[in-house]
N, C-alpha and C positions, 0 to 999 in steps of 0.2 A: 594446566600446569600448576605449580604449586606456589608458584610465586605470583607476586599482585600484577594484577592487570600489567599494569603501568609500570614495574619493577624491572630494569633488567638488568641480574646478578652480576657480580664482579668477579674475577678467579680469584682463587684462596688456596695455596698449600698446608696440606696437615700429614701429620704422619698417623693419625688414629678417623680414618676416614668412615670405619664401620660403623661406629656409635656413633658419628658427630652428619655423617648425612642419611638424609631421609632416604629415603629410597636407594708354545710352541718351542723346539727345544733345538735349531739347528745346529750342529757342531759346525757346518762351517762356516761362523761368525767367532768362533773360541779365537781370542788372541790380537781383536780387530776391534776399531772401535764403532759401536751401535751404528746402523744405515741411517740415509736420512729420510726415511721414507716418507714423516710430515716434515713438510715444511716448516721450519721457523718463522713465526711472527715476528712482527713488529710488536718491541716490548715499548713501555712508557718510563723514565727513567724509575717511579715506583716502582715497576711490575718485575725492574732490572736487579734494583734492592730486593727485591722480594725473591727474585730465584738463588740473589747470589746468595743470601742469608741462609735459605732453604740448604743452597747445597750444600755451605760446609758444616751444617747441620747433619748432614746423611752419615749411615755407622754403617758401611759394609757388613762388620761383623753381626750384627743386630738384624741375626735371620726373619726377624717377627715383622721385622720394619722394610727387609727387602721384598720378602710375601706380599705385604701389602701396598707396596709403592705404587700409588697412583692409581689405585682401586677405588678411591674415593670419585673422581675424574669420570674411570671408566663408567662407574654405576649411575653416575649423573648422565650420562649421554646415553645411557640404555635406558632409562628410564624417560628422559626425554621422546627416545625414537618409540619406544612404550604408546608414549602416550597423545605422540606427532599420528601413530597409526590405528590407537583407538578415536580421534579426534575426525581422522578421512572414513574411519568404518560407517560411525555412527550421523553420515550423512545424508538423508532420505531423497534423494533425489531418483530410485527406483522409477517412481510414476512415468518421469519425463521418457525416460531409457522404455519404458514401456510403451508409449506412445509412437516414438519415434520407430523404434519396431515394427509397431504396428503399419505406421505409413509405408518403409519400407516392404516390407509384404503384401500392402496394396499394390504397392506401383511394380513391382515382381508379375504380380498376378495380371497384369493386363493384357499379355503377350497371348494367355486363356485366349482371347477373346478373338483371337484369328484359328484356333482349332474347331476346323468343323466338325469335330467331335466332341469338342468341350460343351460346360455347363450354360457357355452362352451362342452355342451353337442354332440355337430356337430364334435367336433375335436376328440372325440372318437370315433365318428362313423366312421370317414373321414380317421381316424391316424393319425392325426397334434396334437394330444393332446401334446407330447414332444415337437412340434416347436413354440406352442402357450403358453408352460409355460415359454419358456426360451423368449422367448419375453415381456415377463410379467417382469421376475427376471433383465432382459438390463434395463428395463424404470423405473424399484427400483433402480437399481444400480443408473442411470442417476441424478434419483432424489436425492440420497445419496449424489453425485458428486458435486449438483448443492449446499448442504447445507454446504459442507464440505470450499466449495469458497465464501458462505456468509458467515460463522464462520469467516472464518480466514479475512475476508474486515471489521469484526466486532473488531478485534482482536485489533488495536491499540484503538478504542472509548471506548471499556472493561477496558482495562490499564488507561485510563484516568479515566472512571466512577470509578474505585477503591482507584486513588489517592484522589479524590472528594469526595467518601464516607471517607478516612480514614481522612481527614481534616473536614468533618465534624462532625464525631466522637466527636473531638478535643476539638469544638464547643460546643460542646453538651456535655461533661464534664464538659468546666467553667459554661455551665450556670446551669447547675446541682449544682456546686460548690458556684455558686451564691444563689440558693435556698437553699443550707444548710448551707450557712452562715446566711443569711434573718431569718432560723429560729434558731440556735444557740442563735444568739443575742435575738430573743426574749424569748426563754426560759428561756437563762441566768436574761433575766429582769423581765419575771414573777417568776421565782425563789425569789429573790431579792426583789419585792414587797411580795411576800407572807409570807417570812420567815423575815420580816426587817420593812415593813412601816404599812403592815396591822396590825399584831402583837400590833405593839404600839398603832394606833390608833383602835384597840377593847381592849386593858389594860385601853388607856385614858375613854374612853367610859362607863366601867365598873367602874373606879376609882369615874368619877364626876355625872354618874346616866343621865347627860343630853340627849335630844331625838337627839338634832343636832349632840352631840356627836356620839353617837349612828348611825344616818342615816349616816354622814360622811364615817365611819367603814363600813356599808353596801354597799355603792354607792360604794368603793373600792373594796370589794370582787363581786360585780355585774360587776365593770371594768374588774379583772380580769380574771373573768370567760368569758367574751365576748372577750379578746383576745386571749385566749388560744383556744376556737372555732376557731378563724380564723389561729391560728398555725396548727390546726388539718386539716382547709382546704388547707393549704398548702400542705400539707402532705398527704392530696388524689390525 
């Protein structure tokens, strides 16, 4: 990850999230307000300042700013799972998996050993069948032995990969917590337009009969319906 060991980030709203960080269109949601498909956290009275400030900061009109809302969030958490899945790739424990295989195909294979047509068909005839199964069951043991002493050479890297996954956990909560502030705040402000500016401007509209009136009123309910889309795509 890209933050320090020991670090773990705090959420942060910006409205220019492409430069500043590292790394679906249903119509029947038109005219309703955004699902709740995440859940709301628990905010901390800061984190409360922080979204309320965010949202009445948001410009509907400010096509470049609804594009990007929360783009910032999104790319931290794919870059996280980025890098949560190159962290599981690059971990060698191939051998063991191959070991174990192996045992399992021993022990498969000893049912052989009642075909009297099989390869150890000779040791019945001979009488060595009891000295060729217990040679069979030493070279499983062996194998056992051998997996038992990679286990445990594994045993301290195990302890670390757990402390590593539980920090990134961590990780991966604030920017979870970062996404659902990103969309609090916009909720809060499409609420807020729909019940407060639209409202007025379709009473004006209606009041003085004009057409500009009128398209004003519409360009704004067009505005908010194309951000609540992109709330919704947050949210998938």
């Amino acid at each position: 990850m890209d933050q320090n060991e020991n670090e773990i980030p705090t959420p942060e709203l910006t409205f220019h999230p492409v430069s500043e960080q590292p790394a679906a269109d249903p119509q029947s949601t038109l005219g309703k307000t955004a699902s709740t498909a995440v859940e709301e956290p628990q905010l901390t009275p800061e984190e409360q300042k922080m979204v309320d400030d965010f949202s009445a900061k948001i410009d509907l009109t400010n096509t470049t700013q609804v594009l990007q809302y929360g783009s910032g969030a999104q790319k931290k958490m794919a870059d996280f799972s980025e890098n949560a899945l190159e962290n599981v790739k690059t971990k060698n424990l191939g051998e063991i998996g191959q070991m174990l295989s192996g045992v399992v195909t021993e022990l498969k294979s000893f049912d052989v050993a009642d075909d009297d047509k099989g390869f150890f068909a000779r040791f019945k005839r001979s009488g060595n069948k009891l000295t060729a199964l217990k040679a069979r069951y030493a070279k499983v043991e062996t194998n056992v032995d051998k997996i038992c002493e990679a286990l445990e050479s594994h045993q301290v890297q195990l302890l670390k990969d757990t402390s590593m996954l539980d920090k990134m956990y961590e990780v991966n909560k604030t920017y979870f917590k970062e996404l659902s502030m990103y969309l609090i705040a916009g909720k809060n402000k499409l609420k807020q337009v729909r019940t407060q500016e639209l409202p007025a401007l379709q009473q004006k509209a209606q009041k003085t009969g004009l057409p500009e009136d009128a398209q004003s009123a519409n360009d704004l309910s067009n505005m908010c319906n194309r951000f609540e889309k992109k709330l919704h795509d947050l949210e998938l």
